[in-house]
C-alpha positions as CSV (number, residue, x, y, z in Angstrom):
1,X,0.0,0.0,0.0
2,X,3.1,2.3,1.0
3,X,4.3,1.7,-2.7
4,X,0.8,2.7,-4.6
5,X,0.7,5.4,-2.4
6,X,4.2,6.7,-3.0
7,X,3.4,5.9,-6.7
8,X,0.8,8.6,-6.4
9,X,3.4,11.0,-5.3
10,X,5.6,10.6,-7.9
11,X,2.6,10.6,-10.6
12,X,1.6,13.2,-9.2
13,X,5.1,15.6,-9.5
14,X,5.3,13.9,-13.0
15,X,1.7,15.1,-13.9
16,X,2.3,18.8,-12.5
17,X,5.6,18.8,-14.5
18,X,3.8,18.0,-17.4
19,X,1.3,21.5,-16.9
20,X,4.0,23.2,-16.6
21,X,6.3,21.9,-19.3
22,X,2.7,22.7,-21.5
23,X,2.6,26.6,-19.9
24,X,6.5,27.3,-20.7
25,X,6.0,25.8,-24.1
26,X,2.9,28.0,-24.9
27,X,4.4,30.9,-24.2
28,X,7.1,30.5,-27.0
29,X,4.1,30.5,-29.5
30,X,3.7,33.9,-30.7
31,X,0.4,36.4,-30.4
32,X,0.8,39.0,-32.4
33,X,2.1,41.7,-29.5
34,X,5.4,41.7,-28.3
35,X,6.9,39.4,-25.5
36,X,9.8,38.8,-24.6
37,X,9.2,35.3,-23.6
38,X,8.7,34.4,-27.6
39,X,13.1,34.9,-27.7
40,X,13.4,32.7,-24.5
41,X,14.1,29.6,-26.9
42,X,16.8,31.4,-28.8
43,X,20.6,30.3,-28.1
44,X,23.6,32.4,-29.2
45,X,27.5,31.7,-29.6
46,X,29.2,33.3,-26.6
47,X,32.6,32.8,-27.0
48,X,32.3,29.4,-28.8
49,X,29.5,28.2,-25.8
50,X,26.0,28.3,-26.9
51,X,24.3,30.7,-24.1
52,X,21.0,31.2,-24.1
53,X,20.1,34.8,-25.1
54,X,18.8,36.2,-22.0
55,X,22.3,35.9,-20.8
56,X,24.3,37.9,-23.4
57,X,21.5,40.5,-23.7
58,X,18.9,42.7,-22.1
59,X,15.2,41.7,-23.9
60,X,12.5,44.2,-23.7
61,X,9.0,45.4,-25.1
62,X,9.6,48.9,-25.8
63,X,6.2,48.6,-26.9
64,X,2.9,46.2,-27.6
65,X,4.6,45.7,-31.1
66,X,8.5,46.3,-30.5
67,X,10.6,44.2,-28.9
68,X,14.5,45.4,-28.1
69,X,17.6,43.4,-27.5
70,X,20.4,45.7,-25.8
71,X,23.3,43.1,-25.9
72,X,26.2,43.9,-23.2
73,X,28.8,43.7,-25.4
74,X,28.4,45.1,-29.1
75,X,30.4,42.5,-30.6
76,X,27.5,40.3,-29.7
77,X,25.1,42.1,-32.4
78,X,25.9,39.9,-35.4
79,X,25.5,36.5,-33.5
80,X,22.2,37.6,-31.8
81,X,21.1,38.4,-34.9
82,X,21.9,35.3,-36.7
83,X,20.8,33.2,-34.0
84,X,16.9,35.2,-34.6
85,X,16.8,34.3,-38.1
86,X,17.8,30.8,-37.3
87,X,15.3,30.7,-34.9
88,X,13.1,30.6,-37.8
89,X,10.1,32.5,-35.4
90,X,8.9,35.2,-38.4
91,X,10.6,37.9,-36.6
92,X,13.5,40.3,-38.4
93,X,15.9,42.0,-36.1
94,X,17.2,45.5,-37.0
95,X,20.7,46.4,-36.0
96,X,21.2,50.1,-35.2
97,X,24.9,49.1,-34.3
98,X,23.6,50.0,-30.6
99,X,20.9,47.6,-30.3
100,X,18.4,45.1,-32.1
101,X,15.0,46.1,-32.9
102,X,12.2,43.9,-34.0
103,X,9.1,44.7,-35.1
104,X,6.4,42.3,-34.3
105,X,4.0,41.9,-37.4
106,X,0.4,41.6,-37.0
107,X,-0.9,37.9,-37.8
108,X,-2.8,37.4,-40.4
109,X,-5.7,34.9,-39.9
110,X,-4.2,31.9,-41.3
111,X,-1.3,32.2,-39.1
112,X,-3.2,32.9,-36.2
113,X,-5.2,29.6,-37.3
114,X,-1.5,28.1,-37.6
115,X,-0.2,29.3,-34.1
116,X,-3.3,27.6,-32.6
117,X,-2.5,24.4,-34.4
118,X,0.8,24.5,-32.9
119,X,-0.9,25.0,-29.2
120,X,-3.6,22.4,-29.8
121,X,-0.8,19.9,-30.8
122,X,1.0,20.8,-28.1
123,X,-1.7,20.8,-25.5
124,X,-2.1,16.8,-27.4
125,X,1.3,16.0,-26.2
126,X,0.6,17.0,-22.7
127,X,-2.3,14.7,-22.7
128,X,-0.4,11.7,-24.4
129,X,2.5,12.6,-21.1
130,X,-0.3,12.5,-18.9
131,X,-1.9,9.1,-20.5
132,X,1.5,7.2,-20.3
133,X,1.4,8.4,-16.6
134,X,-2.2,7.0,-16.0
135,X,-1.3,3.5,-18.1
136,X,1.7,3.1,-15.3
137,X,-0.4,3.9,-12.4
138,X,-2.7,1.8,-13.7
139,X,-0.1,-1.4,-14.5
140,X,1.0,-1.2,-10.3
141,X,-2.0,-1.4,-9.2
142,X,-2.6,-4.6,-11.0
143,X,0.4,-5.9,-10.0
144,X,-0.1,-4.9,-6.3
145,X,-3.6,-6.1,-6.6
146,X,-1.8,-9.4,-7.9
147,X,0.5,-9.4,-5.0
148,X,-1.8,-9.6,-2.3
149,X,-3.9,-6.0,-2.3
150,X,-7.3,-6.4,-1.9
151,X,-9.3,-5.6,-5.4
152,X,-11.5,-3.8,-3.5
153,X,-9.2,-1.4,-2.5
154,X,-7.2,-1.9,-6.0
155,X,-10.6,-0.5,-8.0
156,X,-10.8,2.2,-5.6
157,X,-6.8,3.4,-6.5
158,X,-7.7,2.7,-10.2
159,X,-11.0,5.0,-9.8
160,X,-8.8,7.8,-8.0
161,X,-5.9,7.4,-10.8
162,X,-8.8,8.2,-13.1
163,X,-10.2,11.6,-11.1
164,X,-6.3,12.8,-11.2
165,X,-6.3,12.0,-14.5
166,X,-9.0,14.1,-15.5
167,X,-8.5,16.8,-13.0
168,X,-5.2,17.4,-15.1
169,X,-7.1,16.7,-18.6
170,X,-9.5,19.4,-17.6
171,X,-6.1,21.5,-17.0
172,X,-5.0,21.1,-20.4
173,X,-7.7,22.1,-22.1
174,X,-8.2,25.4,-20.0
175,X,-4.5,26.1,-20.5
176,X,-4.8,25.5,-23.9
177,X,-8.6,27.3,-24.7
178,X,-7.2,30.6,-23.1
179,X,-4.2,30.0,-25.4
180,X,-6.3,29.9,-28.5
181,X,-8.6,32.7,-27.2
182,X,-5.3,35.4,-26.9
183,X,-4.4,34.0,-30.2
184,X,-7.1,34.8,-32.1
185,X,-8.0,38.3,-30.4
186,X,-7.0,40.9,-32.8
């Protein structure tokens, strides 16, 4: 019983990982105004280390469609702004030889139809995560239940596993619906 219920634990952590693995990777996917966090992703060469860019550079909204990257050093200009149009995000940097400007474009419908793809997909993946976690849950208990744990008490773990489950389901899909919603508010 110790074991199921330290199982639960675990799943648990695993599960609230797995919300917050889905919010950090949301927040990469653009929304037509300017954040910051939609460069967290990027990696520049520092030096010959790959840093990421937050580290060699001060990131800013100067304004709902302006983003500005102040690096400290201004030999870092050219790799931050290599590193951007790697990054293959739709943005183009501007280099004033002081600092990078980018202007972030409106999105057109179909984009903005693209961009909730992307969090739909990604909101999939989080529930897949969350599946494998439920199918190992469930696979102990069968085995504890085969060992000696009353199946009683074995339905009633299986019928919580499923609650959790769906508590963090129903998670998702909020996470991911108010996603969609600031995506497709012009």
């Amino acid at each position: 019983m110790e074991d199921i219920d330290d199982l639960f634990a675990m799943s648990q952590i695993e599960m609230e990982s797995t919300i917050d693995f889905l919010k950090h990777e949301l927040v990469k996917i653009r929304t037509g105004k300017a954040s910051t966090a939609v460069l967290g992703g990027i990696v520049v060469e520092y030096y010959g280390t790959p840093t990421p860019l937050g580290q060699v550079a001060n990131l800013a909204t100067q304004d709902s469609k302006t983003l500005t990257i102040q690096p400290w050093e201004k030999t870092m200009l050219g790799p931050i702004e290599k590193a951007i149009f790697e990054a293959n995000l739709g943005l183009t940097p501007m280099n004033d030889g002081e600092m990078i400007r980018i202007s972030v474009p409106p999105l057109t419908e179909e984009r903005r139809k693209e961009m909730v793809k992307r969090a739909k997909s990604t909101g999939e993946d989080a529930k897949v995560s969350l599946r494998n976690v439920r199918q190992k849950m469930m696979t102990s208990i069968k085995n504890a239940v085969k060992n000696g744990l009353p199946e009683d008490t074995g339905k009633r773990k299986e019928d919580e596993v499923q609650k959790m489950i769906n508590k963090f389901g129903d998670q998702v899909n909020e996470i991911v619906a108010a996603k969609e919603k600031d995506i497709m508010t012009v």
